[in-house]
Every structure is written in structure tokens, then in C-alpha cells.
C-alpha positions in Angstrom: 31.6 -19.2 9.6 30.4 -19.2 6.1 27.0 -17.3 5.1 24.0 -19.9 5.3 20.4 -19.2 4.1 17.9 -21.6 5.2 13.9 -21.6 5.0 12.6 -20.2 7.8 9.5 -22.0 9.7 7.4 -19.0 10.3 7.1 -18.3 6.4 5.5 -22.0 6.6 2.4 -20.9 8.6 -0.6 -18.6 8.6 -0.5 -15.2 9.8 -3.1 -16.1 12.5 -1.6 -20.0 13.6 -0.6 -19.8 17.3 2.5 -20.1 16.6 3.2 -17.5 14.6 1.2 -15.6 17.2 3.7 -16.4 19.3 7.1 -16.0 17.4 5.8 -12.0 17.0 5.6 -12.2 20.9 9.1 -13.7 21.1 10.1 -10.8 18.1 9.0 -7.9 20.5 10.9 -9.4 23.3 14.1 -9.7 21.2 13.4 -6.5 19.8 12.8 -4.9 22.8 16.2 -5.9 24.5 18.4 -5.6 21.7 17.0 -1.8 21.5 16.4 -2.8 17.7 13.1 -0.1 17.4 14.7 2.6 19.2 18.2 2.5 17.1 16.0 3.1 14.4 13.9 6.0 16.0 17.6 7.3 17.2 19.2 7.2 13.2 16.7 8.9 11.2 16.1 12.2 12.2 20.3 12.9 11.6 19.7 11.2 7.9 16.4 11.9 6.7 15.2 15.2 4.5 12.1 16.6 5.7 8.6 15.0 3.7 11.1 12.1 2.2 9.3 9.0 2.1 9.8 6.3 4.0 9.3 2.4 3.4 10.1 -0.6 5.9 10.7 -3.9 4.3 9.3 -7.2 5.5 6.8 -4.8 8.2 5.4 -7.7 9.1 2.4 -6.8 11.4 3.5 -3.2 11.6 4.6 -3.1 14.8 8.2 -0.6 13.8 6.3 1.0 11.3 3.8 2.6 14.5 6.9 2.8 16.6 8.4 4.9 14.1 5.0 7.0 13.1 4.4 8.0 16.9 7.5 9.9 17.0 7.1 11.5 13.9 8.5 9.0 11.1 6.0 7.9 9.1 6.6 4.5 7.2 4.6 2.9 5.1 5.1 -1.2 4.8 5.8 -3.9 2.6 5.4 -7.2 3.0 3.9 -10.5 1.6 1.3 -10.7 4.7 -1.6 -8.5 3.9 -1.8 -5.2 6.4 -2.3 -6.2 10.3 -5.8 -4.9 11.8 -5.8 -1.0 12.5 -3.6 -0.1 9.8 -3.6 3.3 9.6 -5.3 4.6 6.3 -3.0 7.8 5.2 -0.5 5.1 5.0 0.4 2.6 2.4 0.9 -1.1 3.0 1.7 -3.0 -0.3 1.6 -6.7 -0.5 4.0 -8.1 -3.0 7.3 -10.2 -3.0 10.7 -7.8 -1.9 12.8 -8.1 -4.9 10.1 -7.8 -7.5 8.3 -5.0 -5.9 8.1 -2.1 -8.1 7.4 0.6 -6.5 10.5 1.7 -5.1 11.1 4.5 -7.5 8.4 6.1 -4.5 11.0 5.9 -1.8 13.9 8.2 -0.8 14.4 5.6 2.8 14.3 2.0 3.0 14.1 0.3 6.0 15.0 -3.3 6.9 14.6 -4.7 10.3 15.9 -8.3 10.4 14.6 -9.1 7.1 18.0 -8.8 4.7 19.3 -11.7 6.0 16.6 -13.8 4.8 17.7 -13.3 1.2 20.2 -15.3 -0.7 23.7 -13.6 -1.9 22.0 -13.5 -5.5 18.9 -12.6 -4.2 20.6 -9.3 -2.2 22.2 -7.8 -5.6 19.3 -8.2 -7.2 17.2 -6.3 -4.4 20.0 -4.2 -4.1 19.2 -3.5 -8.3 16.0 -2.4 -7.5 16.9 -0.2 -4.7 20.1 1.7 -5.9 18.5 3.9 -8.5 15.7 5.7 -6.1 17.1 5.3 -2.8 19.1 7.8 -0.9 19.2 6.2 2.6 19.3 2.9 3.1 18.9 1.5 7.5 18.8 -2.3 8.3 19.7 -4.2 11.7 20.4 -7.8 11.1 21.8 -10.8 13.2 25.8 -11.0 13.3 26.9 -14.0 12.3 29.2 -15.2 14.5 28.6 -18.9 15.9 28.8 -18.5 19.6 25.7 -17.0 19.1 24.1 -20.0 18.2 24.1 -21.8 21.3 23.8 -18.6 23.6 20.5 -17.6 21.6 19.1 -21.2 21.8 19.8 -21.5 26.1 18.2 -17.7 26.3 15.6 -17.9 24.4 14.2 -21.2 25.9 14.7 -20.0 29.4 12.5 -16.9 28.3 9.9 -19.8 27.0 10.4 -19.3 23.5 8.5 -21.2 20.9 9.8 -23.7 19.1 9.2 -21.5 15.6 11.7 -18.4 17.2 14.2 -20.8 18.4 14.5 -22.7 15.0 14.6 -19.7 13.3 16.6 -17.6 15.7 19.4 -20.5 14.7 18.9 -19.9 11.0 19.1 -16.6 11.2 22.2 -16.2 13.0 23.6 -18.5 10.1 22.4 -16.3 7.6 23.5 -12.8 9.3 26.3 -10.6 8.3 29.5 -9.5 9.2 32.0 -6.6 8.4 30.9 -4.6 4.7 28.7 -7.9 3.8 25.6 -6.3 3.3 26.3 -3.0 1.7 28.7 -5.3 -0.9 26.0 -7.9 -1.3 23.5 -4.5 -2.2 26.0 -3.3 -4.4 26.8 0.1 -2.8 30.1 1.2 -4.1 32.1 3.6 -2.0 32.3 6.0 -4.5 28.7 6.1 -4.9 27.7 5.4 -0.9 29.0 6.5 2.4 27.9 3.6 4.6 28.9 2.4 7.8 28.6 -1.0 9.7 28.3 -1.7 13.7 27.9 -4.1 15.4 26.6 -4.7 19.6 27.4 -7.0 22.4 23.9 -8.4 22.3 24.1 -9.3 18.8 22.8 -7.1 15.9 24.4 -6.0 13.0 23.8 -2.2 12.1 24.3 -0.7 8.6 23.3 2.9 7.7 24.2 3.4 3.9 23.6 7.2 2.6 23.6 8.1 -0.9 26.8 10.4 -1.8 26.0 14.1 -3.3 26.6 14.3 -7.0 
């Protein structure tokens, strides 16, 4: 199954349109069952240096970013939605577009939660440009590509009364996922530069943690 990146629905509508309202509700379930917040919450303390900072890419409405910051992991956000109600203010949110962001230089631990896969293969190096010079950890959990996931997602996710926005993009995003050393390739992270390491789970997710080799 080749890589496929298609436009997504939800970055068609408003932060506040019901359904987007509702594709976040679906997110937390799916989230929530593929243990997505907590594999995070689980890495970092065995890669992070104490008062590195942190950023999460595509934090949406901020939801792993407080997951993260009420067990001691504080991550700022950055997204192209402005920063959800209660943002804490000690932290930063910045609103600007991924790959032309730049204030990575700031950031020793990027963070990417189903949000890599939205990029095209060009799109990834280019991000992956930006990223390589300042950062020395690097987390994401995407979808795996792997079509029998298609159809499974599709018959689970309308007998949890999904929306019509997660199911559409649940498809697409499958499609555009990753398998084997795709993403750390597509970013650019040469072995020789990188120790990184790919998983992947029953339910699903693609895991990469990529850290930064001492000179």
C-alpha cells in the first residue's frame, strides 16, 4: 500500500463548528484506547534532560500538552488554531504553519501526535530541515498504514457513533500513515547522526522515538 496524502475535512471547518466539536470527542476516545497520551507520559522521562524544552506539534486544543504538564512535562503548543480556552499562561502557544515555523531553534523535544502524517513526503524533509539543527529528541505516534485497517476503523468507529468528519478522516489518515523507518527517512535522520527506533501496536499506531547521537 503506497503512501497517500489527502485533505483532511476537519482542516475545512471552524474550531468551534459542531463537528469539529465532535471529531475532538471522537480523538479522545481513540486516544484514550490506543494508550496514545500515556506512551508519551511513559517515553519521556527515560529521554529528556532536565529544564529542556519541550514543544508538541499540531496541539490542537491542548489536550496532550495538559496531559503531559500534570505529570511534570511541560509543553508548550503549536498549531494553526489559536490557543484553546484556559491555556495556561507560563506556557507558550504559537500560532503559525509547521514547516515555516521558526522558532524551533527554542526546542531541545518535539513532539508529534498524529500530526506527521498529514504532511506530504516533500513537505516531511522540509520540516524535517527545520528540525534537525536544534532538536535532540524527536517523539511522534502516527497511524500504520496497513489497509485492513481501513475497513476495521470505518465498522468501529461508527458503532462507537463517530462523526462523519473522524470517519472520513480516520480513512485518510490510515492512507497517509507510516510503516517500517518511513518517517525518520522522510525527516532526514541519518543513522550516523540519530539513534531512532520504530514500533508499531495491535491497535494500530505507529511509534517512533528518534534521539540525537553524542558528538
Amino acid at each position: 500500500m503506497l503512501r497517500k496524502t489527502e485533505p483532511e475535512l476537519l482542516d475545512t471547518l471552524p474550531v468551534d463548528h459542531p463537528d469539529a466539536l465532535d471529531f475532538r470527542r471522537d480523538m479522545r476516545r481513540i486516544n484514550a484506547v490506543m494508550g496514545n497520551f500515556r506512551w508519551f507520559a511513559r517515553v519521556l522521562p527515560g529521554v529528556v534532560h532536565r529544564a529542556e524544552s519541550q514543544l508538541e506539534l499540531g496541539a490542537g486544543v491542548g489536550e496532550l500538552c495538559s496531559y503531559l504538564a500534570e505529570r511534570g512535562h511541560p509543553v508548550d503548543g503549536l498549531d494553526l488554531w489559536p490557543a484553546p480556552p484556559g491555556w495556561p499562561p507560563e506556557r507558550t502557544w504559537h500560532r503559525a504553519d509547521l514547516v515555516n515555523f521558526d522558532g524551533y531553534p527554542r526546542y531541545r523535544v518535539v513532539l508529534g501526535n498524529m500530526i506527521f502524517h498529514q504532511f506530504t513526503d516533500a513537505a516531511l524533509a522540509r520540516l524535517g530541515e527545520k528540525l534537525r539543527p536544534h532538536a535532540r529528541v524527536i517523539l511522534a505516534c502516527e497511524p500504520l498504514r496497513r489497509r485492513a485497517l481501513q475497513p476495521l476503523y470505518r465498522l468501529v468507529a461508527r458503532l462507537a457513533g463517530a462523526n462523519h468528519v473522524s470517519i472520513h478522516d480516520g480513512h485518510v489518515s490510515i492512507a497517509a500513515g507510516f510503516v517500517g523507518d518511513e518517517l525518520p527517512r522522510l525527516l532526514g535522520l541519518k543513522r550516523d547522526e540519530w539513534h531512532w527506533q520504530c514500533q508499531t501496536t495491535l491497535l494500530g499506531a505507529y511509534r517512533m522515538i528518534a534521539v540525537r547521537r553524542s558528538s
